[in-house]
LUMRO-166495 format. One record per residue (C-alpha): residue number from 0; x, y, z; residue in three letters. Coordinates in steps of 0.5 Angstrom, whole numbers, plus 2048, in hexadecimal, padded with zeros to 3 digits. Example, Ala and Ser with C-alpha at 12.3 -4.5 7.8 and 13.67 -1.06 7.14 Angstrom:
2
@migu:0; xx:819; yy:7F7; zz:810; torse:ALA
@migu:1; xx:81B; yy:7FE; zz:80E; torse:SER
***
This chain:
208
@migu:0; xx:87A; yy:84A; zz:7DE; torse:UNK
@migu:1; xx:873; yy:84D; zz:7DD; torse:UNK
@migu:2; xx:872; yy:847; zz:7D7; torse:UNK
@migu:3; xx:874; yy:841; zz:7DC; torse:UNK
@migu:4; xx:86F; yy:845; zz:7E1; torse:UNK
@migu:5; xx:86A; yy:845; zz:7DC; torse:UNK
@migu:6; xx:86C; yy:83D; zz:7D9; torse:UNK
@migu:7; xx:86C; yy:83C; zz:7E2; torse:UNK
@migu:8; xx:865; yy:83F; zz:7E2; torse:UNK
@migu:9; xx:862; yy:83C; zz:7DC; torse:UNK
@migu:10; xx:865; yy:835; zz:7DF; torse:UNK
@migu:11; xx:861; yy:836; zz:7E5; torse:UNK
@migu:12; xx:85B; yy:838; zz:7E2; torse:UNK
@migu:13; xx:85B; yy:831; zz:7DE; torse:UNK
@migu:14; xx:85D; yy:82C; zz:7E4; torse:UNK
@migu:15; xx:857; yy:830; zz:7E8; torse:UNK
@migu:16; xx:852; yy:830; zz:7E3; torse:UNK
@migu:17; xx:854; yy:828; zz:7E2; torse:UNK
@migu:18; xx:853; yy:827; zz:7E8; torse:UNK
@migu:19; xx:84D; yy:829; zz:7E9; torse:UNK
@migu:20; xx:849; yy:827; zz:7E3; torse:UNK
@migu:21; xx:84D; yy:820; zz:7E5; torse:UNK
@migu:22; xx:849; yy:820; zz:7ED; torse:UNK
@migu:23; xx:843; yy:823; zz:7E9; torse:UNK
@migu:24; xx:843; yy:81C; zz:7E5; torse:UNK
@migu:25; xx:845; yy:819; zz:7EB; torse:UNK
@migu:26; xx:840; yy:81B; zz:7EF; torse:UNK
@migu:27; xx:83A; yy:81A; zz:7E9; torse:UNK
@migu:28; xx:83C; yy:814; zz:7E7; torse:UNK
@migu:29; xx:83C; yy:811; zz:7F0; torse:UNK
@migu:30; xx:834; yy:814; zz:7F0; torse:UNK
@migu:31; xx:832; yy:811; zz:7EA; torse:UNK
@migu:32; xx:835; yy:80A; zz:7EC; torse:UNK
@migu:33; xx:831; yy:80C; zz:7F4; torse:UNK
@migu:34; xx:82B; yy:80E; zz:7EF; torse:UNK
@migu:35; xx:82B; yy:808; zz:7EC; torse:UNK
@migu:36; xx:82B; yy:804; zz:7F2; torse:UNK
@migu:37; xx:826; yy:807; zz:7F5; torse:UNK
@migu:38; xx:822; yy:806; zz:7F0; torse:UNK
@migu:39; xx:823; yy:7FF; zz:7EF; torse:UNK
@migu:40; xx:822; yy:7FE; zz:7F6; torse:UNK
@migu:41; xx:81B; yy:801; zz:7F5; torse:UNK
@migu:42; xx:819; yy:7FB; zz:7F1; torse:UNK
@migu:43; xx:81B; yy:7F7; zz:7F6; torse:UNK
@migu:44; xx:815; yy:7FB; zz:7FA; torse:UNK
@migu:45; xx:810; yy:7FB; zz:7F5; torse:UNK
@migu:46; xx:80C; yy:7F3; zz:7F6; torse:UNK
@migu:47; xx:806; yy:7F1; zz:7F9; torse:UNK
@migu:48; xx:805; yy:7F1; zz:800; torse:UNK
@migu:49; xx:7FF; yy:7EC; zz:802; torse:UNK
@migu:50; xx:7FD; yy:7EB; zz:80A; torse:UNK
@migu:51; xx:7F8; yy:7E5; zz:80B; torse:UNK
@migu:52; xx:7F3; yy:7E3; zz:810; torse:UNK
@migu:53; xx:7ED; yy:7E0; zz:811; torse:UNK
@migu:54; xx:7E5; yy:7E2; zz:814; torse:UNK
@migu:55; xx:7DF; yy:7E0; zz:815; torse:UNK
@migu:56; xx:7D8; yy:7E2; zz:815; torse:UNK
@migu:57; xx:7D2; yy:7DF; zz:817; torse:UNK
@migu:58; xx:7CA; yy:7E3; zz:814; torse:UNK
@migu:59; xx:7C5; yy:7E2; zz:815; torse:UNK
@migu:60; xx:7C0; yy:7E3; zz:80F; torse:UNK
@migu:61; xx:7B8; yy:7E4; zz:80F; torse:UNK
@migu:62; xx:7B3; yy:7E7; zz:80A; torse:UNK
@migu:63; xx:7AC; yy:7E8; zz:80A; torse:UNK
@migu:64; xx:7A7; yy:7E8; zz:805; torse:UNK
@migu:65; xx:7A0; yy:7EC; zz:806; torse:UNK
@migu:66; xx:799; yy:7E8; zz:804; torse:UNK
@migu:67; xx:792; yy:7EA; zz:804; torse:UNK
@migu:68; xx:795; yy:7F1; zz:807; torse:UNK
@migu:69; xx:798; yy:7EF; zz:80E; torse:UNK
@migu:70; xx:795; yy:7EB; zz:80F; torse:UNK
@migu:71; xx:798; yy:7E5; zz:80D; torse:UNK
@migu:72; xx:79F; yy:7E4; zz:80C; torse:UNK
@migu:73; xx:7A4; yy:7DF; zz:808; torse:UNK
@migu:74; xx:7AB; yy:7E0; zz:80B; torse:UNK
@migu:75; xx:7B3; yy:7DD; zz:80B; torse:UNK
@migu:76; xx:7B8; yy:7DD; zz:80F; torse:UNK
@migu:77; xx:7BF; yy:7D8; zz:80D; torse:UNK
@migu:78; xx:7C5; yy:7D9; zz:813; torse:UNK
@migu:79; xx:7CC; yy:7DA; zz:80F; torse:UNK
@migu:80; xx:7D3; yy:7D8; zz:811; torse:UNK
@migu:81; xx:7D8; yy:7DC; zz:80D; torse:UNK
@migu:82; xx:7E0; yy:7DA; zz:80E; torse:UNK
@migu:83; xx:7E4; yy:7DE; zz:80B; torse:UNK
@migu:84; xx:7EA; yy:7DF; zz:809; torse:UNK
@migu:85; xx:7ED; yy:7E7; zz:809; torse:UNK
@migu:86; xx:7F3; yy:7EB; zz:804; torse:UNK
@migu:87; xx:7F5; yy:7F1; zz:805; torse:UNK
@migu:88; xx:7FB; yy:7F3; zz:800; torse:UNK
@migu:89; xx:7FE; yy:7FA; zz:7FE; torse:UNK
@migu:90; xx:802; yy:7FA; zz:7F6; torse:UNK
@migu:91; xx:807; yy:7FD; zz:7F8; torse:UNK
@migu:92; xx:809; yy:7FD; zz:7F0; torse:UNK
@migu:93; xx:804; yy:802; zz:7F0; torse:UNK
@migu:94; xx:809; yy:806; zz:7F5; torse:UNK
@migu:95; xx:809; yy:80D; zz:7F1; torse:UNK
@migu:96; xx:811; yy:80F; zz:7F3; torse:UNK
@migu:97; xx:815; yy:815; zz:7F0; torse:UNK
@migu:98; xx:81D; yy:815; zz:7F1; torse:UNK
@migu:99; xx:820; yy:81B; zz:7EF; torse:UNK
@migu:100; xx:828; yy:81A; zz:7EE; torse:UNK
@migu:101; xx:829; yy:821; zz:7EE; torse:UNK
@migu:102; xx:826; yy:822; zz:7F5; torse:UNK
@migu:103; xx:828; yy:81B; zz:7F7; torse:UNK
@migu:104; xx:820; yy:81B; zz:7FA; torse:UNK
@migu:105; xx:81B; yy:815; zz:7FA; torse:UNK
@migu:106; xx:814; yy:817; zz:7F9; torse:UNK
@migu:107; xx:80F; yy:813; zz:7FB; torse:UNK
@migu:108; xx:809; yy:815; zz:7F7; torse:UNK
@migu:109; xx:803; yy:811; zz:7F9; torse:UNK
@migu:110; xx:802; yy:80A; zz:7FC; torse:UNK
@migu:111; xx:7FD; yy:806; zz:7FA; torse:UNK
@migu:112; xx:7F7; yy:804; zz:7FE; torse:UNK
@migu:113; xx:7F6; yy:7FD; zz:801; torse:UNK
@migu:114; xx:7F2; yy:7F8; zz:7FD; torse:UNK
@migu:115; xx:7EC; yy:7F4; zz:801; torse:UNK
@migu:116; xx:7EB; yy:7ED; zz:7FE; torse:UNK
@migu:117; xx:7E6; yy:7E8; zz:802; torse:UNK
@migu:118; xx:7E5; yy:7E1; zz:800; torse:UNK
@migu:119; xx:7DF; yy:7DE; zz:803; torse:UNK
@migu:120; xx:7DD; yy:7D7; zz:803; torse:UNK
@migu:121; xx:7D6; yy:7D7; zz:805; torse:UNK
@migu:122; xx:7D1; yy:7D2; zz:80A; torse:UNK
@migu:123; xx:7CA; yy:7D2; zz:80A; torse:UNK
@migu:124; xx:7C6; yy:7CF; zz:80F; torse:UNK
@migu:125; xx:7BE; yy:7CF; zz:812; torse:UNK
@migu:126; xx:7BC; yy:7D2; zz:80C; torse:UNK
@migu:127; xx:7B5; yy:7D1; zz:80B; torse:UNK
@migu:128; xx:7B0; yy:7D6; zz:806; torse:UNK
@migu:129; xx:7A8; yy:7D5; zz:805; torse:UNK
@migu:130; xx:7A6; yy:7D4; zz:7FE; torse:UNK
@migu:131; xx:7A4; yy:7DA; zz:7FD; torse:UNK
@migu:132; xx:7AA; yy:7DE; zz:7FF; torse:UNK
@migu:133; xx:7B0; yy:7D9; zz:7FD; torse:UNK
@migu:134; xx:7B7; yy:7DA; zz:7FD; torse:UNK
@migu:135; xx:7BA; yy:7DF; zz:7F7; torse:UNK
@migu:136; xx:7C0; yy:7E0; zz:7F3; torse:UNK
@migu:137; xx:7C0; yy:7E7; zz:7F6; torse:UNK
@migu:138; xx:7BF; yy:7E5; zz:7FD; torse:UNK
@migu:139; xx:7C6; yy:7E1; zz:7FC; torse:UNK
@migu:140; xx:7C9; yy:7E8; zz:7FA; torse:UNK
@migu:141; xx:7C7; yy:7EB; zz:7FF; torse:UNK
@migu:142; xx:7C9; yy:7E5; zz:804; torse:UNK
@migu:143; xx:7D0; yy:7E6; zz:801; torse:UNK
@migu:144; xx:7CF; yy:7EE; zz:801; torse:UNK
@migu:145; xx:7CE; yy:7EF; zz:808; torse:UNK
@migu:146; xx:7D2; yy:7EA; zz:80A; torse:UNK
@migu:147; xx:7D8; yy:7ED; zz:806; torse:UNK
@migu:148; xx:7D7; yy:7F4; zz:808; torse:UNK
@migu:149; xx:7D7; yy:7F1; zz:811; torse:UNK
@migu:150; xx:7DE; yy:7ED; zz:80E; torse:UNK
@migu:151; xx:7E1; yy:7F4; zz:80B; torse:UNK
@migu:152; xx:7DF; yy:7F7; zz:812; torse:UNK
@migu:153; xx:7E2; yy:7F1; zz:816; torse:UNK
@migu:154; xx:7E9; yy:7F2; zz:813; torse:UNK
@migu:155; xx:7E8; yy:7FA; zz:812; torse:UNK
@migu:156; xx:7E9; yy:7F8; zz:819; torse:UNK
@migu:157; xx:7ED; yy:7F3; zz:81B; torse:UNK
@migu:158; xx:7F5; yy:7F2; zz:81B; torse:UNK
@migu:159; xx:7F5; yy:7F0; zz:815; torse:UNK
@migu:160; xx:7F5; yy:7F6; zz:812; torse:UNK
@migu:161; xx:7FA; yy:7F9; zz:817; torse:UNK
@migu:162; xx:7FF; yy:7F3; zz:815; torse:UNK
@migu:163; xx:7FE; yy:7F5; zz:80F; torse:UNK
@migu:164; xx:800; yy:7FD; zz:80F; torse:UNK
@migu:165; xx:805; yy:7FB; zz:813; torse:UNK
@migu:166; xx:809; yy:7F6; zz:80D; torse:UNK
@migu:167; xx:808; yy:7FC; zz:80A; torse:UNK
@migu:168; xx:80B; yy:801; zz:80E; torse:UNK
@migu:169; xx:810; yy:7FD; zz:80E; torse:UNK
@migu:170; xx:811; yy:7FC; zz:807; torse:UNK
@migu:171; xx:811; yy:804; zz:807; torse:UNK
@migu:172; xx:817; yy:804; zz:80C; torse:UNK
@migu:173; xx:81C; yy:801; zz:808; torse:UNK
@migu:174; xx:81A; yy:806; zz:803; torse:UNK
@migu:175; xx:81D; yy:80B; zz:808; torse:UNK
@migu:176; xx:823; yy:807; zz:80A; torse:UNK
@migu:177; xx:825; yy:808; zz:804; torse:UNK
@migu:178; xx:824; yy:80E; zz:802; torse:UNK
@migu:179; xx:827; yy:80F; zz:809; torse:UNK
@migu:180; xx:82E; yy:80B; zz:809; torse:UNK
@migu:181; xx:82F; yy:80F; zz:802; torse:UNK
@migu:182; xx:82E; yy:816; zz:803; torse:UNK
@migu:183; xx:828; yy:817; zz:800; torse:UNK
@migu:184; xx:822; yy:819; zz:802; torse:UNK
@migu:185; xx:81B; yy:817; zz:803; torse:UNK
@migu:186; xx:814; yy:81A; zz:802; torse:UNK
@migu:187; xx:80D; yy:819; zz:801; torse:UNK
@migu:188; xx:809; yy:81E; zz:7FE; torse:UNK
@migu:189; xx:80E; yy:824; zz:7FF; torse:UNK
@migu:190; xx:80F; yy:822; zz:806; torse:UNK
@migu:191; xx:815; yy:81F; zz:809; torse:UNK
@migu:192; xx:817; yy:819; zz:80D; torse:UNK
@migu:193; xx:81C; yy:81A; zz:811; torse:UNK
@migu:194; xx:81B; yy:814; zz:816; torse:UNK
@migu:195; xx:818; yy:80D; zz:816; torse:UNK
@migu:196; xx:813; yy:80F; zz:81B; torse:UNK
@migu:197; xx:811; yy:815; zz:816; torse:UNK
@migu:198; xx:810; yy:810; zz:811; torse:UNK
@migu:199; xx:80B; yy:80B; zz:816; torse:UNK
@migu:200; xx:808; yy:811; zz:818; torse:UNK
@migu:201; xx:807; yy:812; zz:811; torse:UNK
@migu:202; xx:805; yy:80C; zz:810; torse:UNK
@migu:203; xx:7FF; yy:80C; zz:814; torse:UNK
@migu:204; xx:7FC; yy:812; zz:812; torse:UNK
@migu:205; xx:7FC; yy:80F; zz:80B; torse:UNK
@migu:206; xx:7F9; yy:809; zz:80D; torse:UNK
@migu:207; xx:7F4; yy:80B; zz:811; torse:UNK
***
């Protein structure tokens, strides 16, 4: 009697540590398949997001040269109309992501700053110089310097940069919806995203 308890309890104990090396695999193998499709689905975030928009720029240049003390001066002046086309873009391939399978968590580790790009096309008008004062290479430079620092400023302001992080946002949530309808987990620098508005809310403080 005690042989068939003892061969009963052996039995037992084999078909339950079957089982459970057999639902240990099951669930390994189901969340390294939800790892890999998490990761791939990554790869389909990371691309360049390009915003485009155009402004224009009216300056006014003049210079003036002193001669035989104040007395004299040479002066220079030009009206320069700038059209210029603006792009803002964010790599995300530059998008620093973490995915830890052990904790089923997504972590963002840093988001790249968006890049300024400004392709001006230049027109000079009323463009007058004395002799002794004429138009020089570095007074093109500074034209086109001041004219690119007001341009910068215009789209620092503008809705342009706004549309901008928003495509980017949007880019971020679908990194949330993700790890969402999988049950992972997503964080940025330790702190958890637990909704879409965390995100946003996230977002605009990245941005800023």
């Amino acid at each position: 009697m005690k042989k068939i308890l003892m061969g009963a309890l052996i039995a037992l104990t084999s078909i339950l540590i079957y089982k459970s090396c057999t639902d240990y695999s099951q669930d390994k193998a189901v969340l390294s398949e939800s790892s890999l499709l998490i990761q791939q689905e990554l790869k389909n975030v990371s691309k360049l997001i390009v915003t485009e928009g155009h402004f224009s720029e009216v300056y006014n240049y003049a210079d003036s040269k002193e001669l035989f003390g104040s007395l004299v001066t040479a002066d220079k002046k030009a009206l320069v109309v700038a059209n210029a086309q603006a792009i803002i873009s964010y790599d995300l391939a530059q998008l620093e992501i973490e995915v830890i399978e052990a904790q089923k968590t997504i972590r963002i580790l840093s988001i790249p700053e968006p890049e300024i790009t400004i392709h001006p096309d230049f027109e000079y008008y009323d463009v007058t110089a004395d002799y002794f004062n004429p138009f020089k290479a570095e007074d093109y430079n500074a034209i086109k310097e001041n004219v690119n620092e007001s341009l910068r400023k215009k789209i620092e302001a503008s809705s342009l940069k706004s549309n901008a992080e928003n495509r980017l946002l949007s880019e971020l949530s679908r990194i949330y919806v993700l790890s969402n309808s999988m049950g992972w987990k997503l964080t940025y620098q330790e702190k958890p995203i637990a909704s879409t508005n965390e995100l946003l809310d996230l977002g605009k403080t990245l941005v800023d």
